[in-house]
C-alpha positions as CSV (number, residue, x, y, z in Angstrom):
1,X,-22.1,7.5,-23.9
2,X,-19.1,5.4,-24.9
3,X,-19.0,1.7,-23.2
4,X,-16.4,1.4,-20.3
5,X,-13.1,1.2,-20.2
6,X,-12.0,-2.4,-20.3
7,X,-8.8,-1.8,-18.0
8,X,-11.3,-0.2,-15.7
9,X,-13.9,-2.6,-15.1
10,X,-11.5,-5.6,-14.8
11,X,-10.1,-3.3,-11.8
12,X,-13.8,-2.5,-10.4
13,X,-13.8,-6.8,-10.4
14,X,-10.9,-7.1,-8.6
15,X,-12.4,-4.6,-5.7
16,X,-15.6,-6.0,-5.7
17,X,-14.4,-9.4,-5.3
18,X,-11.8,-8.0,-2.5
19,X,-8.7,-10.0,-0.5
20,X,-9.9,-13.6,-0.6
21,X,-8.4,-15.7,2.7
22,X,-6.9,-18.8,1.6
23,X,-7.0,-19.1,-2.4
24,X,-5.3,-21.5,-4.1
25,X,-6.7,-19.6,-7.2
26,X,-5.4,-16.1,-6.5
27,X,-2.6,-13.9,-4.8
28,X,-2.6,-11.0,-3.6
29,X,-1.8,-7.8,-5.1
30,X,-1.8,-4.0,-4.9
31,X,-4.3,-1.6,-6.7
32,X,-2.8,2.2,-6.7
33,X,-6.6,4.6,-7.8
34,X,-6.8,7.9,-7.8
35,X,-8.3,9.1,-4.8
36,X,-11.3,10.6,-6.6
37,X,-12.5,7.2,-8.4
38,X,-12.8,5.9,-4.2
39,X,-16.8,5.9,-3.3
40,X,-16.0,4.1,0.2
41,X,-14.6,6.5,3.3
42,X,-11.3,7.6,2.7
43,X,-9.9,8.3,6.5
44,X,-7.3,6.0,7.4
45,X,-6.7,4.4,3.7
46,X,-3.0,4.0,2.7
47,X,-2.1,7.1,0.0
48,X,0.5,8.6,-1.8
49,X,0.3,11.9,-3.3
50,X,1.8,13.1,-6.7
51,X,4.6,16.4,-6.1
52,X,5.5,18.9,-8.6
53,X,6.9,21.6,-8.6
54,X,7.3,25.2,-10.7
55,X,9.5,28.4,-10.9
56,X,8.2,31.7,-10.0
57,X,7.6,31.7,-14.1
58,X,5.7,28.8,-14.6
59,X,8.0,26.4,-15.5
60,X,8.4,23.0,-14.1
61,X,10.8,22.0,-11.8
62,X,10.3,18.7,-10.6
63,X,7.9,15.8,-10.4
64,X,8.2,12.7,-8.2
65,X,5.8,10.9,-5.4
66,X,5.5,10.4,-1.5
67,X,4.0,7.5,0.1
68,X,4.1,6.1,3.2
69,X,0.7,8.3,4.1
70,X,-2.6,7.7,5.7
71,X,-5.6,10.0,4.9
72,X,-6.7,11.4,8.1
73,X,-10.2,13.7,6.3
74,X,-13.0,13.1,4.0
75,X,-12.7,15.5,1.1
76,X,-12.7,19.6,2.2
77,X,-13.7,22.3,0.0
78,X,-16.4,25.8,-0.3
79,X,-15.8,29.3,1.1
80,X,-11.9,30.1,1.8
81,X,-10.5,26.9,0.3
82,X,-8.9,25.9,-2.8
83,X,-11.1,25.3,-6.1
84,X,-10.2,22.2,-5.7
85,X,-11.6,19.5,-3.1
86,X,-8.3,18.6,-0.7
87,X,-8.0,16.0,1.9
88,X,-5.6,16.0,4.6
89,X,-2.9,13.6,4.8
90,X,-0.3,12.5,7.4
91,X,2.9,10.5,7.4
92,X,2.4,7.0,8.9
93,X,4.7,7.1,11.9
94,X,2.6,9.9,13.3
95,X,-0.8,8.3,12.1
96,X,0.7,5.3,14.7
97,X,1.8,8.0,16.9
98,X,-1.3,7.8,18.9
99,X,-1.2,11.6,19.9
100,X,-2.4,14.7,18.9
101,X,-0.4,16.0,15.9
102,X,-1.0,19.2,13.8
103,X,1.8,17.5,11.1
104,X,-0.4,17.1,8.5
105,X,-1.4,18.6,5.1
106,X,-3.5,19.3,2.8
107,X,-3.2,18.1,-0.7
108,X,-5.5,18.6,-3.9
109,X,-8.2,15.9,-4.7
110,X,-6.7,14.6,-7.8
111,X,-3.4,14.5,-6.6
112,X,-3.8,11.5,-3.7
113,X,-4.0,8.1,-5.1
114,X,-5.3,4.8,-2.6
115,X,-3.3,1.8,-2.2
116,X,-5.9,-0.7,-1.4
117,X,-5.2,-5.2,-1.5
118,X,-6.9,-6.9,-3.6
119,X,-7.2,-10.8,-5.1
120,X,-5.7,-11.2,-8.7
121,X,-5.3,-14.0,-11.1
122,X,-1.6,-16.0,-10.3
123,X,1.3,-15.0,-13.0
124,X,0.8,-16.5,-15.8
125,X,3.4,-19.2,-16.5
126,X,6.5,-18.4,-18.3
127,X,5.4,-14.8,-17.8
128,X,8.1,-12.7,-20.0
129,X,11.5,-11.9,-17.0
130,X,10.9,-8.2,-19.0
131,X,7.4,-7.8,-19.1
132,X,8.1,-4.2,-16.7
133,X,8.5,-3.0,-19.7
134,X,5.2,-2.7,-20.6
135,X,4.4,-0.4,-18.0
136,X,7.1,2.1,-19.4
137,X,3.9,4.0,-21.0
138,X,1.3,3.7,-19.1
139,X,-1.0,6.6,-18.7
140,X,0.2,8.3,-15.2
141,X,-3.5,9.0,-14.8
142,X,-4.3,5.2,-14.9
143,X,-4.4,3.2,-11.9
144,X,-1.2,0.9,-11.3
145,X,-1.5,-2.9,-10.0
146,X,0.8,-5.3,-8.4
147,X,1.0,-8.5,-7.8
148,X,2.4,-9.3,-4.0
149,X,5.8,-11.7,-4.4
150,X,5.7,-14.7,-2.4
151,X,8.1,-14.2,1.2
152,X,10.1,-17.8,0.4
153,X,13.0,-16.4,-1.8
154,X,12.7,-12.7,-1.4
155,X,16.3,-11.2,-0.9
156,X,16.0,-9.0,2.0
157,X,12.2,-8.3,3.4
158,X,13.7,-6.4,6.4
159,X,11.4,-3.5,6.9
160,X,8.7,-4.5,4.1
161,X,5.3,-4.2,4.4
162,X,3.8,-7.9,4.5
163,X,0.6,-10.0,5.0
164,X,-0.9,-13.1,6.2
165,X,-3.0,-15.4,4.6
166,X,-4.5,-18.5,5.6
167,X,-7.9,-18.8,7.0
168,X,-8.0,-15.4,7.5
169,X,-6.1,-12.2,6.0
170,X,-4.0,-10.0,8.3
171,X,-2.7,-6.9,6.9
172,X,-0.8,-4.0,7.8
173,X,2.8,-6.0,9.0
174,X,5.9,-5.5,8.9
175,X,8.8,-8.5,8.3
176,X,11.4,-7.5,10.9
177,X,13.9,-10.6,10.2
178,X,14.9,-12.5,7.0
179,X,13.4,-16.3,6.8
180,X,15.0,-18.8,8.8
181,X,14.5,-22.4,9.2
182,X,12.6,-23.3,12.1
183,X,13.7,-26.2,14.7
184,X,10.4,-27.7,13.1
185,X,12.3,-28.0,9.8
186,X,9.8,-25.7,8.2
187,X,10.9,-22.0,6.9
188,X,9.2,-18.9,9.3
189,X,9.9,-15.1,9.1
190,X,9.5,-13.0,12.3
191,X,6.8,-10.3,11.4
192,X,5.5,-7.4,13.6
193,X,2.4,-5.1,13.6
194,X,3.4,-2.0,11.8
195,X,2.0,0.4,14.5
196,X,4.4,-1.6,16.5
197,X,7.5,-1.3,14.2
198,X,7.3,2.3,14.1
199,X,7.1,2.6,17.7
200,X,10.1,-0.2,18.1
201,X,12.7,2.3,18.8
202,X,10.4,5.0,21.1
203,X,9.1,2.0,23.3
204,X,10.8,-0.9,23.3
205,X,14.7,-0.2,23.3
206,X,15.3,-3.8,25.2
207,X,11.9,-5.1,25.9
208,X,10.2,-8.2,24.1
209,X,8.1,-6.8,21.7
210,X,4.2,-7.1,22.5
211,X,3.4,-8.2,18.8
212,X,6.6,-9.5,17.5
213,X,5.9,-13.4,16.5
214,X,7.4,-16.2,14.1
215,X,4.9,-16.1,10.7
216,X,5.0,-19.6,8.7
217,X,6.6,-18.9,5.1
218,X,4.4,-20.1,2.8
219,X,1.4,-17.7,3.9
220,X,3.6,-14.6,4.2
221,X,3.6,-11.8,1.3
222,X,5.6,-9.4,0.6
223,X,4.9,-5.9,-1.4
């Protein structure tokens, strides 16, 4: 048996060692896995799924992905389903919908990919303005990692997924204002929980908003 793939293991670090709180050593980051290479429960996990598409004669038509998901099923498969093991997905505004819902689906095994946070390494420094470049040939099959930018500097977070870290990490927020200065003289972003932000519009048309709050700068992340 051949030894491990290098890329991979460094990955399997970066999971076991997980979102570290308050680490002057580390940011956060992204890690995008194939759904299949995930030994922890899947239900309620963040997922995209890969689409594509063929005519009636085989040939392909288009190939793109969706996000914005949440696994709602372990793995599903034997008598009357696909080969394949599929797992059912659903958009995230009706995963926060907090009802009954049959708008889900079903999607292959090795088609869903996890986006999970993890704790990486800071950029190294001078780090080349082009270096996306590199990832112009990456194996789609390979998992995909990202560092989180810092919220100071950011052009327009309105609507991005963020989180919080200081003595503790608090994930799953939404920035819902660009940063201001405070009347403290210090810079603070107003930041919501995401169930909350999908439900802004359904619930609270012109009531304070039960989660809404004012988020220090320096401790927000953006994706």
């Amino acid at each position: 048996m051949g030894s491990p793939d290098p890329i991979d293991a460094e990955l399997e670090g970066l999971l076991d060692a997980g979102l570290r709180p308050d680490g002057a050593d580390s940011v956060p980051a992204l890690l995008i896995r194939r759904a299949k290479d995930v030994h922890e429960p899947l239900i309620g996990k963040r997922a995209r799924f890969l689409m594509t598409s063929h005519s009636p004669e085989g040939d392909w038509l288009a190939y793109g992905w969706k996000d914005g998901l949440r696994i709602v099923s372990e793995p599903i498969g034997g008598a009357g389903q696909p080969e394949e093991a599929c797992i059912w997905v659903q958009e995230e505004r009706d995963f926060y919908g907090d009802c009954d819902t049959t708008n889900r689906f079903a999607v292959g095994l090795s088609r869903v990919w996890v986006e999970q946070y993890v704790s990486a390494a800071p950029e190294r420094a001078g780090f080349p303005e082009h270096a996306w470049i590199d990832n112009l040939n990456r194996d789609p099959n390979s998992s995909e990692f990202r560092r989180l930018a810092p919220i100071e500097g950011y052009p327009d977070p309105v609507g991005r997924r963020v989180l919080v870290i200081g003595e503790e990490v608090v994930t799953d927020l939404r920035a819902v204002g660009p940063v201001r200065m405070a009347s403290s003289g210090e810079l603070a972003i107003p930041i919501m929980a995401e169930r909350d932000w999908y439900r802004w519009a359904r619930d609270y048309p012109a009531a304070p908003h039960p989660t809404l709050r004012w988020e220090p700068a320096p401790g927000v992340w953006v994706e």
